[in-house]
C-alpha positions as CSV (number, residue, x, y, z in Angstrom):
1,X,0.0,0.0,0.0
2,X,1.1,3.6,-1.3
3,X,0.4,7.0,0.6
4,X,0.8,10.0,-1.4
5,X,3.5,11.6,1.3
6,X,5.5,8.2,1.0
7,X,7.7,10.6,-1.1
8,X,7.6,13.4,1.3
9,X,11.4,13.7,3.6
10,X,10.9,13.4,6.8
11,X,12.9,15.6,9.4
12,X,15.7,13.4,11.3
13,X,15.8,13.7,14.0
14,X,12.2,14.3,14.3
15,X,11.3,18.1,15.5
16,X,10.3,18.7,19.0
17,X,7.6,21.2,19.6
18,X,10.4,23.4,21.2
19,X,11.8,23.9,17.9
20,X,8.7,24.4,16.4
21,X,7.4,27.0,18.7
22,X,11.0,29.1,18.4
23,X,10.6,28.8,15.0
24,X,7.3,30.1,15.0
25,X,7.8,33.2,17.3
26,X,10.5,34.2,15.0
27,X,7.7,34.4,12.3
28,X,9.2,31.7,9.9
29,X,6.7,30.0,7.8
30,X,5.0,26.5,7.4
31,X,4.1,25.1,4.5
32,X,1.3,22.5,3.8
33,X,1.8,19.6,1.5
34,X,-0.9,20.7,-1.5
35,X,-1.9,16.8,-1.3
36,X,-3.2,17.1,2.2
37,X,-6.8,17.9,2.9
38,X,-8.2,18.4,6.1
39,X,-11.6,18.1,7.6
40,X,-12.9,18.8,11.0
41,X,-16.4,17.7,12.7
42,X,-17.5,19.2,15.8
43,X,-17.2,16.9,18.8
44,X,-18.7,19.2,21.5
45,X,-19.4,23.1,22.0
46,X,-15.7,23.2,23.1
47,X,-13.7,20.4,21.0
48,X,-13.5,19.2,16.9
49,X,-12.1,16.0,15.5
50,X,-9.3,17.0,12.7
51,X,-9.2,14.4,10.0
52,X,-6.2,15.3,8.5
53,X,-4.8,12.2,5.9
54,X,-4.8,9.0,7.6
55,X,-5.0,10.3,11.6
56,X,-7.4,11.8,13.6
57,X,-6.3,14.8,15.9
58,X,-8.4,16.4,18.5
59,X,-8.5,20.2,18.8
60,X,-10.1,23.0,20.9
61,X,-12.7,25.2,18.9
62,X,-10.9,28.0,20.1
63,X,-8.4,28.0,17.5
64,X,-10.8,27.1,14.4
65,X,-10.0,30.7,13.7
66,X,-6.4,29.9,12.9
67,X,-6.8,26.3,12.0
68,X,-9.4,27.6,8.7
69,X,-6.6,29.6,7.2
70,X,-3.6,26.8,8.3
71,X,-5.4,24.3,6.7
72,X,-7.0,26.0,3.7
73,X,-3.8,28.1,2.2
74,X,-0.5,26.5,1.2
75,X,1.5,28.8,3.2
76,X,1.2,29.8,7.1
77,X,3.0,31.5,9.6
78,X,2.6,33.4,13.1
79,X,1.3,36.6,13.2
80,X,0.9,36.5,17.3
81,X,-3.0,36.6,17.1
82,X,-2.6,33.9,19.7
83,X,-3.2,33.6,22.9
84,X,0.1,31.3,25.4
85,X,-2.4,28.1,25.5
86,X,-3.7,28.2,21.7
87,X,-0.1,28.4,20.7
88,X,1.1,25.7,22.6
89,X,-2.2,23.7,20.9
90,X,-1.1,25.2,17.2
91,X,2.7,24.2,18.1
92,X,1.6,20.7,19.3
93,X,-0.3,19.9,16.0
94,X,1.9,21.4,14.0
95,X,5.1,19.7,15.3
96,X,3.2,16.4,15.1
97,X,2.2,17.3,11.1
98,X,5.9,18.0,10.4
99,X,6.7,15.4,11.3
100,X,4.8,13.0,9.4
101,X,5.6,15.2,6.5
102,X,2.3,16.8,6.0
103,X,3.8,20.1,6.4
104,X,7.5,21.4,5.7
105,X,9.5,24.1,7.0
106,X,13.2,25.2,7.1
107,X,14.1,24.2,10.5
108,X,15.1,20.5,9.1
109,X,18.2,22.5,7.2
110,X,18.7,24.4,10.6
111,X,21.8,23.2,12.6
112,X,21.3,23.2,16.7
């Protein structure tokens, strides 16, 4: 069996959400593979189900704002509309869709 990010390269070592978050704050972007949809269905008045390739990630609906545009345009990066605990959430998703390749970013060519 074949996914289409089979051909995506992976970050190694894998990115910690550390390294995502820096990189974030210093307003770098992210970009989405243009062969990965997402969908969402609302759990509860407070949570959604992502559907996002093959895996399933829970969310808070408080950042659907910021999710619509992430998901939706190829290109995304911090613009500090945020508030400490929705970043960590955005950082925590996005450092887990890194690294499964359905997003890219520099930090992979970054030496620590």
């Amino acid at each position: 069996m074949s996914f289409a990010n089979d051909t995506v390269a992976l970050p190694t070592p894998l990115l910690t959400e550390t390294q995502v978050k820096d990189y974030l704050l210093d307003g770098q972007p992210v970009f989405r593979s243009l062969d990965v949809k997402a969908i969402w269905r609302n759990l509860s008045d407070s949570q959604v189900m992502l559907h996002l390739g093959d895996s399933l990630y829970p969310a808070s609906v408080d950042i659907l704002p910021v999710l619509e545009p992430l998901l939706s345009a190829p290109g995304w990066f911090y613009a500090g509309e945020l508030t400490d605990a929705e970043l960590d959430e955005i950082t925590a998703l996005l450092t887990q869709w890194l690294n499964r390749g359905y997003w890219r970013c520099d930090l992979q060519d970054v030496d620590d």
